[in-house]
C-alpha positions in Angstrom: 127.8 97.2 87.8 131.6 97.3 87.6 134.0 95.1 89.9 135.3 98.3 91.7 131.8 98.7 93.3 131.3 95.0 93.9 134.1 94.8 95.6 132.8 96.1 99.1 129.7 94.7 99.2 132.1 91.2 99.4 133.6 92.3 102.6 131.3 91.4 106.0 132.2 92.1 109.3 132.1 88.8 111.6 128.7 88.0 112.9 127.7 88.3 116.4 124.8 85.9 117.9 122.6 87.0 120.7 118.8 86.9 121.7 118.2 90.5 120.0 116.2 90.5 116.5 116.0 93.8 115.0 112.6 94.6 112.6 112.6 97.6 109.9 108.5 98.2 109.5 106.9 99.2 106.9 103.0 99.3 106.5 100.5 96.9 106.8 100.0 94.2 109.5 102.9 91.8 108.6 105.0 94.2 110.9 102.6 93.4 113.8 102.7 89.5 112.8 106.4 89.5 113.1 107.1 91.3 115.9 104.2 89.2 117.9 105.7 85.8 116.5 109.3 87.1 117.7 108.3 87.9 121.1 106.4 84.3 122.0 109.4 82.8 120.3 111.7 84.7 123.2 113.6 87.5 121.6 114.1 91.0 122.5 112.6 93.0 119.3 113.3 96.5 118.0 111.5 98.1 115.9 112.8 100.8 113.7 109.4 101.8 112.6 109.4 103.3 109.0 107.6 107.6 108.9 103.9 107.3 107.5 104.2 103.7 106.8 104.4 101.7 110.2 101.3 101.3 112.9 102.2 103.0 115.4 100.9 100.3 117.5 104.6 98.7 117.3 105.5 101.4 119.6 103.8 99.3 122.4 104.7 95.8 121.3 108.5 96.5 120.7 111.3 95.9 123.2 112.6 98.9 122.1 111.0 101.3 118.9 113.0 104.2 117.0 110.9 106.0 114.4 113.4 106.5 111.0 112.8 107.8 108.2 113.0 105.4 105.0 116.1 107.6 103.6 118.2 107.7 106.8 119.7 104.3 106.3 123.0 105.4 108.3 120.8 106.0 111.3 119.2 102.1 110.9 122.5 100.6 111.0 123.9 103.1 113.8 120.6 102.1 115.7 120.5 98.3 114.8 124.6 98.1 115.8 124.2 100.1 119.4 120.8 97.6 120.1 122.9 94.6 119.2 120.5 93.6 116.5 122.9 91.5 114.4 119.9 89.3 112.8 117.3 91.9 111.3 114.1 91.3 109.2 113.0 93.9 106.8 108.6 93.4 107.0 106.0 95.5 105.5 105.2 97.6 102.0 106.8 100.8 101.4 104.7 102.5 98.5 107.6 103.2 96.3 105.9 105.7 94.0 105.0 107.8 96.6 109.1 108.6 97.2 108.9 110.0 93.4 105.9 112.8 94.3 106.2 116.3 95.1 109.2 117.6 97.5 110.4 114.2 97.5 113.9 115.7 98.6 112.6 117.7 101.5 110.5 114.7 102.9 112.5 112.3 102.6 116.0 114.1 102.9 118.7 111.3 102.6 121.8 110.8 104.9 125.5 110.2 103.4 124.8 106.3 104.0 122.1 106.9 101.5 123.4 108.8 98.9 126.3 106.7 98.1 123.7 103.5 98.0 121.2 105.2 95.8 124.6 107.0 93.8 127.5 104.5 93.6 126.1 100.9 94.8 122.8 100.6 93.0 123.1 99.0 89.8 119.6 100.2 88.9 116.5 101.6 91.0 114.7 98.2 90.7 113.0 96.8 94.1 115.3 93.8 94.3 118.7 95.8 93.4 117.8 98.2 96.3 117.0 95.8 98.6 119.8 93.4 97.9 122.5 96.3 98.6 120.7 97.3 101.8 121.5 93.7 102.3 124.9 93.7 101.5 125.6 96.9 103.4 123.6 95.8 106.7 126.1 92.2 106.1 129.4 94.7 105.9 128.4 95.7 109.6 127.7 92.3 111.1 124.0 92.7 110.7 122.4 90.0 109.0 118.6 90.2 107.2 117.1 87.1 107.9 114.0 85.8 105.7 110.9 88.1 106.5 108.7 85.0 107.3 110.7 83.3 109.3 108.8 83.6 112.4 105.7 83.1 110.6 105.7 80.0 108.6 102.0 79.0 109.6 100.7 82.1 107.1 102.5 81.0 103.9 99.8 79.8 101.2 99.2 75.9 101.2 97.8 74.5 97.5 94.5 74.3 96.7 91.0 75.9 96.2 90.6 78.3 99.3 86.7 79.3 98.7 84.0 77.4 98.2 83.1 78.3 94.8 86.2 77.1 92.3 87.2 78.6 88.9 85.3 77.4 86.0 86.6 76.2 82.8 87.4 79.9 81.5 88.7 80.7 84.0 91.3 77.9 84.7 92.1 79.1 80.9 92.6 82.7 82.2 95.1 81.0 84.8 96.7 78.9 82.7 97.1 82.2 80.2 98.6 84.6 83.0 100.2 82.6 85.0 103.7 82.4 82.8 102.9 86.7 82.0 103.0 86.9 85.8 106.1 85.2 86.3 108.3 87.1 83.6 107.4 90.1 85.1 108.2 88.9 88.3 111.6 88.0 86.6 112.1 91.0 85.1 111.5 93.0 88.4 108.1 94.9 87.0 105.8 93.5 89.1 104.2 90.9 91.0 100.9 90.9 89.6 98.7 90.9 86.6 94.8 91.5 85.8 93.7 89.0 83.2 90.4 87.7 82.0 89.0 85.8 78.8 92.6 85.3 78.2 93.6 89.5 78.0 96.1 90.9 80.0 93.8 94.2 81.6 96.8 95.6 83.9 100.0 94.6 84.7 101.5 96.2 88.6 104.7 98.9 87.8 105.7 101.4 90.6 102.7 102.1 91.9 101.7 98.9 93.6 99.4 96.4 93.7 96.7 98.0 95.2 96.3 100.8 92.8 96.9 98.4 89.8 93.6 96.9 91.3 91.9 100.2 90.6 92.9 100.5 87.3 92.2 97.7 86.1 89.0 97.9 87.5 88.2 101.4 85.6 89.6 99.7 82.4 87.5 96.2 82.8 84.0 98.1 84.2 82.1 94.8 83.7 83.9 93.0 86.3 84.7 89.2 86.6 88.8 89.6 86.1 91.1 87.4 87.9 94.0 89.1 89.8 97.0 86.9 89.3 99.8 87.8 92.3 102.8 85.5 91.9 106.6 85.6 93.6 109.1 85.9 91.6 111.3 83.2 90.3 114.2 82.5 92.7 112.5 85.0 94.9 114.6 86.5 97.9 111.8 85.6 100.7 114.2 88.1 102.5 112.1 90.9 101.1 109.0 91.9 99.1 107.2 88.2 99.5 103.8 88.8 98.0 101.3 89.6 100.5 97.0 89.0 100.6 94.6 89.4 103.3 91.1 90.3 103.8 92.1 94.2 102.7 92.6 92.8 99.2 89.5 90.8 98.8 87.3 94.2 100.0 89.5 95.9 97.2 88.8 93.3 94.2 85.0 93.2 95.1 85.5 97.5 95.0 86.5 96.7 91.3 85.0 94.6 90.3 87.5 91.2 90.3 86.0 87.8 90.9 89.2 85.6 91.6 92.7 86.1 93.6 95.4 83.6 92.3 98.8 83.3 94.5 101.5 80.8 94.3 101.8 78.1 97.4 104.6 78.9 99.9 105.7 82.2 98.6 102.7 84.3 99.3 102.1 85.7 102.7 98.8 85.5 104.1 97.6 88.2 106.4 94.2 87.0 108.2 93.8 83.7 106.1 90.5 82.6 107.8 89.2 86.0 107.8 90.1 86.9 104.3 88.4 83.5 102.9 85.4 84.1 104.8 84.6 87.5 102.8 85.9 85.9 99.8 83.1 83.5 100.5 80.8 86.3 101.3 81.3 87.7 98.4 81.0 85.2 95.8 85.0 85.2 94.9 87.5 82.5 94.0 90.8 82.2 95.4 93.3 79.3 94.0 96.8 78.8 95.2 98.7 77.4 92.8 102.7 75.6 92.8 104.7 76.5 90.1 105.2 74.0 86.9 108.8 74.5 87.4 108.3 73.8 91.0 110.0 75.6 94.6 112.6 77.9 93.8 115.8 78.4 96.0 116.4 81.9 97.2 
């Protein structure tokens, strides 16, 4: 990306502090966690609540709740400027390859703000170049994204063995094999998680998400026992897109057959930790959280 289009993203507009946090929802039940953790900590929340991602549950919980469309990004920062929501956390999945389906144009018709992001600013469509200009942009206003887990520090992964059943000896192999695999793709932007077992790489998550790479890989390894391998990226932005378990993915590896969930300690997310350990338990799985060799990263 040229200097020319650098340029703007250097200028911010001076900060403003107040007791107002703004929250842009995506799915899942991070949203919720967030805006809940907010609230007891005494701040006024709204929600911009992202079209056929968010719960509309947020409705109720928010201070104040907008639905927005994922594309409109001049109406977020209109809507974040007039609620005086100068610190703003960006929480929740958006499936990214659903916006390349069908009509994409017609659902998700894009505002001016948006067209000269996705034109002129992007250097390339990859999750962290998107989300690090919305960054920038938000900054040029006086709004500032703050990390997503701020509020909720107590649901970061802590090291260890989770379950009570630990990996055997292959299978600390299999970890030791993917692990690295896992982290170059996080570098390079791919993905944030691999299938492995006996020391084969079975899937490794694109576009479509972690979820769905579970079902593939689950078709492709039909005798089951794979390890999932879900790891943040190096120098990851805990901004945005911090990798994210809970009790939905253990039902999903049983579905397909996986038999142990790896995640790096204090960059994964963990929605429901007691919950999602106790079916892991019920279901005979394994789930290790592992530090990196090369040890925390700064974001």
């Amino acid at each position: 990306m040229s200097d020319v289009i650098l340029a703007p993203a250097m200028i911010r507009a001076p900060f403003k502090e107040n007791n107002t946090l703004g929250v842009i929802a995506g799915g899942g039940t991070m949203p919720l966690m967030v805006v809940d953790r907010a609230k007891r900590a005494g701040r006024r929340v709204v929600v911009l609540g992202l079209r056929e991602w968010a719960n509309p549950v947020l409705q109720d919980m928010a201070d104040a709740f907008y639905w927005c469309s994922v594309s409109r990004f001049g109406r977020h920062l209109r809507l974040l400027a007039r609620e005086g929501a100068y610190r703003t956390i960006l929480a929740g999945s958006v499936k990214k390859s659903d916006m390349y389906g069908r009509f994409r144009i017609l659902r998700n018709l894009p505002d001016l703000t948006t067209l000269r992001l996705w034109f002129f600013r992007v250097p390339d469509k990859r999750t962290d170049s998107i989300l690090r200009t919305v960054a920038d942009m938000m900054a040029e206003r006086g709004i500032h994204m703050e990390h997503c887990v701020k509020y909720c520090m107590d649901a970061m992964a802590s090291e260890g063995v989770l379950t009570r059943l630990g990996p055997t000896a292959a299978q600390e192999r299999d970890i030791e094999f993917g692990w690295p695999v896992a982290k170059e793709m996080g570098r390079l932007d791919i993905g944030q998680s691999i299938a492995v077992k006996e020391q084969e790489i079975i899937a490794v998550e694109a576009i479509e998400g972690t979820d769905r790479m579970i079902e593939r890989a689950g078709r492709l390894c039909r005798q089951g026992g794979w390890a999932l391998i879900k790891v943040a990226k190096p120098n990851q932005d805990m901004r945005f897109d911090v990798p994210t378990v809970g009790p939905d993915t253990i039902e999903n590896l049983r579905a397909h057959g996986a038999r142990m969930l790896v995640i790096e300690a204090d960059k994964t997310f963990i929605v429901e930790q007691e919950e999602m350990i106790a079916r892991a338990d019920r279901y005979g799985m394994i789930i290790v959280v592992r530090r990196d060799a090369e040890g925390p990263q700064e974001s």
